[in-house]
N, C-alpha and C positions, 0 to 999 in steps of 0.2 A: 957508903952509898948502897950497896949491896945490902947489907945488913936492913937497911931502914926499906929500903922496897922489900925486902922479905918481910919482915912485919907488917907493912901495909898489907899483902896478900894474905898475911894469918886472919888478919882482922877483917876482913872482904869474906874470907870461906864462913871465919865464924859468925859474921853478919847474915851471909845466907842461909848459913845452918840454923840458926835461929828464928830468920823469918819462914824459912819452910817448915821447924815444928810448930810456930805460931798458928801458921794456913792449915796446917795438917790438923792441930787441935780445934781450931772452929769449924772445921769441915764437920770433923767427928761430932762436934759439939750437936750442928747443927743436924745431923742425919740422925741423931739421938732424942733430938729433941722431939715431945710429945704433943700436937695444939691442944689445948683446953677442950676444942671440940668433939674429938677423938678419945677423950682419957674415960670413958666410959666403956669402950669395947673390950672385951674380952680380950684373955691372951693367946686363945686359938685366935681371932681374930689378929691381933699384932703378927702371928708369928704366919699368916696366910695361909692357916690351913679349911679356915672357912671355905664351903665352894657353893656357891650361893646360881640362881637357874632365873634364867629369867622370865619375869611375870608379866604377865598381859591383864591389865586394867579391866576390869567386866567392865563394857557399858560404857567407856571413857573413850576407846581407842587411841589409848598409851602403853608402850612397850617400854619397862624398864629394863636394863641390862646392868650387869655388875661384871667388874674387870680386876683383874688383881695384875700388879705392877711385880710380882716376888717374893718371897720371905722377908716379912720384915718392913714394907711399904704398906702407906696407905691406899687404899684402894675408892677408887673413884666410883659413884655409883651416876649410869646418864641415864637420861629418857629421850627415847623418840615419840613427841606428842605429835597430837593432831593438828590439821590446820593453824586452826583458830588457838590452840595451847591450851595447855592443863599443867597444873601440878607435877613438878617434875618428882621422881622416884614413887610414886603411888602405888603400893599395891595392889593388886590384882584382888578379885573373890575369891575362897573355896570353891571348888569344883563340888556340885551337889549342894549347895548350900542356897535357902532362899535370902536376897539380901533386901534392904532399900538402901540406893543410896543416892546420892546427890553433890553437886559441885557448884560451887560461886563462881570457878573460875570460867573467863569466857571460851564460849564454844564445848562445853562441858555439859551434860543431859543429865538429870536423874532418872532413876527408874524404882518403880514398886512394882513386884514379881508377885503381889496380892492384890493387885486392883479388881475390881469389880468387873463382873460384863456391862453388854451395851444395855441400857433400858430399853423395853419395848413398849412401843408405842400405845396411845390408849383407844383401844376399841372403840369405834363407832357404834352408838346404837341406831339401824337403821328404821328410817320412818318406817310407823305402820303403815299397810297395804288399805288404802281405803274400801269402805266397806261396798260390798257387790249394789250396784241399784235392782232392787229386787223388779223382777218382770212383772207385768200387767197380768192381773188375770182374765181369763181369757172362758168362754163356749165355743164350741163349732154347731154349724145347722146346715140344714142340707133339704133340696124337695126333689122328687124325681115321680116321674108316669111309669114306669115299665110295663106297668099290668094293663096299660092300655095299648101295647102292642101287639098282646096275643089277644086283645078284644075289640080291636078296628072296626069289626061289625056291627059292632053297639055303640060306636062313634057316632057323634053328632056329625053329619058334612062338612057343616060350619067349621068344626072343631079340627078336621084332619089337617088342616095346614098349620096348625099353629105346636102341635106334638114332633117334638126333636126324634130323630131318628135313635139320637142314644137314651131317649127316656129321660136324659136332667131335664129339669129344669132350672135349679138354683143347685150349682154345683157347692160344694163343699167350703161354706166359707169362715174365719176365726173372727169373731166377734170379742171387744174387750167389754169384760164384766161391769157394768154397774151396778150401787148400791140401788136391792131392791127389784133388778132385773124378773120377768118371768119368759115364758116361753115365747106369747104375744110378743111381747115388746122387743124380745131379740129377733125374732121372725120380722119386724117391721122395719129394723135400721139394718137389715140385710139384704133385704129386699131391693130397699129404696136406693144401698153403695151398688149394686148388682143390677140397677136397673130393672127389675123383674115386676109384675102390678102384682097386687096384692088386694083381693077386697074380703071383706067380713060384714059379719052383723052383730048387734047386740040384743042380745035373745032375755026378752024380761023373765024374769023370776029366776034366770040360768044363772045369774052375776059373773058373766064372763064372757069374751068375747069367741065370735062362732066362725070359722077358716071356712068361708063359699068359695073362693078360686085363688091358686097362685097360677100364673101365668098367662092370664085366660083361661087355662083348665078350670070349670067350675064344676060344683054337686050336679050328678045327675048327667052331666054329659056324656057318660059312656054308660048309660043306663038306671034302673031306679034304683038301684042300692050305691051307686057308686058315690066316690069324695073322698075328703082329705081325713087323714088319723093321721097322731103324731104316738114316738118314742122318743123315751129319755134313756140315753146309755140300754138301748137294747129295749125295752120295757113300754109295751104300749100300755096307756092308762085314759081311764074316761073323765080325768080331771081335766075343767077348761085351760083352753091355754092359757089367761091371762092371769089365771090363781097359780101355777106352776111355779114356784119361786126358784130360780137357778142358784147353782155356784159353780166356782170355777171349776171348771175342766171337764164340766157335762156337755153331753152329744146328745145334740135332736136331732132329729131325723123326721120328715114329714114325708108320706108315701099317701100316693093315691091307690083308692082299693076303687075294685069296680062288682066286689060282692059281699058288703057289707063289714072289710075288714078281714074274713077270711082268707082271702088268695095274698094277704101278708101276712099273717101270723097273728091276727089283730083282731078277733074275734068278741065280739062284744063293745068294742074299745070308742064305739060309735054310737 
């Protein structure tokens, strides 16, 4: 009896002894074993002496990190993606390098570090300035007594009430030009806006009309040489007034002389 339980216990140790080199051999089997996917790396790589840094994705906002488990272990590579996810282990750009890149996967941007600028817009050409309305052309005329203030004496009676104390009588006024215009005729539409009388004659064989009174001042009222003479721009002349042919921007001037044109600078001019 003795006998036969010892041998049961031989056979029990050597049962165990041989399922524990069984376990110990596919342990090893297995910690040897190489996956298909892995039989590519290198044998610095097997052997862990790779030491690999972790990369940051340009553009992506993924951080890959690399881990080594030890000598001899495969080593795990993770990513920390973004939100929305990317490509897990993706490398990073060179630092200094221009890239384009791009991703399908979502929440993933591309980018080209060669794009173009903004376009600028296209210039208006602004309207021309429409063109100036050109002004009217214009004379000025004018009548004044003066010379019959320092000759009151030689006034008609009649006449002293009717002579302004400052000598106008047809102040300074801008007549517009028309075709054909003479002296006559602008003396007459200035008269009549001015209210002023006006009378004349038409003197035969003179062909032109003859200035007897502006204002009621007429020839002769302050004597026998006295009346009216006119200038153009300065310039007395013995052409009738109504042959005078104006243009713009000329100045009459009609003055009563009461000594034949003399005591204005008008000598002869009568």
């Amino acid at each position: 009896m003795k006998q036969r339980t010892k041998l049961i216990l031989i056979v029990s140790c050597v049962a165990v002894v041989l399922c524990g080199a069984t376990a110990i051999g596919l342990a090893l089997a297995q910690h040897y074993k190489t996956p298909d996917s892995t039989a590519s790396k290198t044998l610095a790589q097997e052997n862990g002496t790779s030491n690999e840094s972790s990369e940051s994705a340009s553009g992506l906002g993924i951080t890959g990190t690399s881990t080594q488990a030890g000598p001899g272990t495969n080593k795990a590579g993770s990513a920390a993606a973004s939100p929305k996810g990317s490509s897990v282990g993706s490398a990073g750009s060179a630092s200094g390098g221009t890239s384009n890149s791009s991703s399908s996967a979502p929440g993933a941007s591309g980018s080209n570090s060669s794009g173009g600028g903004a376009t600028k817009p296209n210039k208006t050409t602004p309207a021309p300035a429409p063109a100036p309305v050109p002004k009217p052309a214009t004379v000025s005329i004018s009548a004044s007594c003066r010379t019959v203030l320092s000759n009151m004496g030689n006034l008609k009676a009649s006449k002293k009430s009717i002579v302004p104390s400052s000598g106008v009588i047809l102040g300074k006024q801008s007549v517009t030009l028309q075709e054909g215009d003479t002296v006559f005729s602008v003396l007459q539409r200035a008269c009549k806006a001015a209210g002023v009388s006006l009378e004349y004659s038409q003197m035969p064989g003179y062909g032109s009309a003859y200035i007897k009174g502006i204002g009621n001042l007429n020839e002769f009222d302050c004597g026998p040489r006295s009346g009216w003479v006119y200038s153009v721009n300065g310039t007395y002349t013995s052409t009738g007034c109504s042959k005078y042919v104006l243009k713009a921007g000329d100045v009459v001037a009609f003055r009563y002389t009461c000594n034949g044109g003399a005591d204005v600078g008008a000598s002869g001019a009568r």
